[in-house]
VOGU-3710 file (C-alpha; in Angstrom, 3 decimals, decimal comma):
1> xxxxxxxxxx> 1,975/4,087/17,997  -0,284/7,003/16,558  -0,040/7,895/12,430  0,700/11,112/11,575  0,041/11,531/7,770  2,060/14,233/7,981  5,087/13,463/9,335  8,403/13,121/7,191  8,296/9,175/8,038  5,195/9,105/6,367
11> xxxxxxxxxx> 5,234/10,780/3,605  8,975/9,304/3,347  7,076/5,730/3,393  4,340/6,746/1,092  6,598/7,646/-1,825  8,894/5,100/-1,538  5,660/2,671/-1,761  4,499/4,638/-4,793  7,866/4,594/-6,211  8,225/0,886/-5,867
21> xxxxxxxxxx> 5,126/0,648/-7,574  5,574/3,181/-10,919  2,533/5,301/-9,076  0,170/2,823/-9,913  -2,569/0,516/-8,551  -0,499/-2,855/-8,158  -3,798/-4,538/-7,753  -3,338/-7,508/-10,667  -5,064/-6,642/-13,844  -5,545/-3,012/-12,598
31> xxxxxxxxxx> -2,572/-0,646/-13,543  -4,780/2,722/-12,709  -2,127/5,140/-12,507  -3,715/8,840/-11,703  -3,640/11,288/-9,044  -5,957/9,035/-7,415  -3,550/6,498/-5,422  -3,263/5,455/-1,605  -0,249/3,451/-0,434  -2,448/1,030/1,594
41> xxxxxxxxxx> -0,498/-1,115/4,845  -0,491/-4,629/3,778  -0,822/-5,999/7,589  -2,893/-2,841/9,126  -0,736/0,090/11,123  -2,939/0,003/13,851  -2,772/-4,201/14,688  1,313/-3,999/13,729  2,573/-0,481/14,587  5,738/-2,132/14,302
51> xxxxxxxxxx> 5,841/-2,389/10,823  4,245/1,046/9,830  7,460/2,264/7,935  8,642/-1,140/6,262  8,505/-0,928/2,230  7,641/-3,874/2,220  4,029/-3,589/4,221  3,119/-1,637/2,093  1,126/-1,704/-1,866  -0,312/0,973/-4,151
61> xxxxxxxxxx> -3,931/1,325/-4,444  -6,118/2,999/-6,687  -8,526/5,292/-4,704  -11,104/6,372/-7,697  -14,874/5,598/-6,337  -15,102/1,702/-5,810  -11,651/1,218/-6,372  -8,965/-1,188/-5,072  -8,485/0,905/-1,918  -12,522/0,669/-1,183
71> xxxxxxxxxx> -12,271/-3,235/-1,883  -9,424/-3,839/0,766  -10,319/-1,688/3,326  -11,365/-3,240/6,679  -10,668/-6,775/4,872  -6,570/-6,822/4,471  -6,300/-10,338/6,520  -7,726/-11,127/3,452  -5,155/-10,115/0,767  -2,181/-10,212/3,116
81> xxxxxxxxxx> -1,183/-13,138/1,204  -1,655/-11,594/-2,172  -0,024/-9,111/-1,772  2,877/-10,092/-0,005  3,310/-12,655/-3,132  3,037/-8,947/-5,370  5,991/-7,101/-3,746  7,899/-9,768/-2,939  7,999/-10,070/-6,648  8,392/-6,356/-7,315
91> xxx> 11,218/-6,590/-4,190  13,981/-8,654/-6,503  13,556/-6,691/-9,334
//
């Protein structure tokens, strides 16, 4: 499945990730909220196109110089667990 960042399922995604999140790096003890933000894929769109447009694959991440977004990238096997434990929280609110 190929991204299109600017199709209405996108953006559609995108907002309600940044929505969820009160437009604001969700990374713990960050909170940068700016025009600086990416809504990052939790498990990556290209290894699980299948889950592209789910809420809940996806987190806000600040995307200032050496932010949260630069410190994920290429590494979200990593934080999958993190993160999943963030929304999941943010999910039953």
């Amino acid at each position: 499945m190929y991204r299109d960042f600017n199709s209405p399922l996108y953006k559609a995604w995108r907002l309600s990730v940044f929505k969820r999140d009160g437009f604001k790096c969700a990374f713990p003890n960050c909170g940068y909220k700016g025009k600086k933000i990416n809504a990052h894929h939790i498990k990556r769109f290209s290894d699980y196109p299948q889950l592209g447009y789910f809420r809940s694959n996806g987190i806000t991440l600040c995307a200032i110089k050496g932010g949260h977004h630069d410190l994920v990238k290429d590494k979200e096997e990593c934080y999958v667990e993190l993160f999943t434990s963030i929304i999941n929280q943010k999910e039953k609110v």
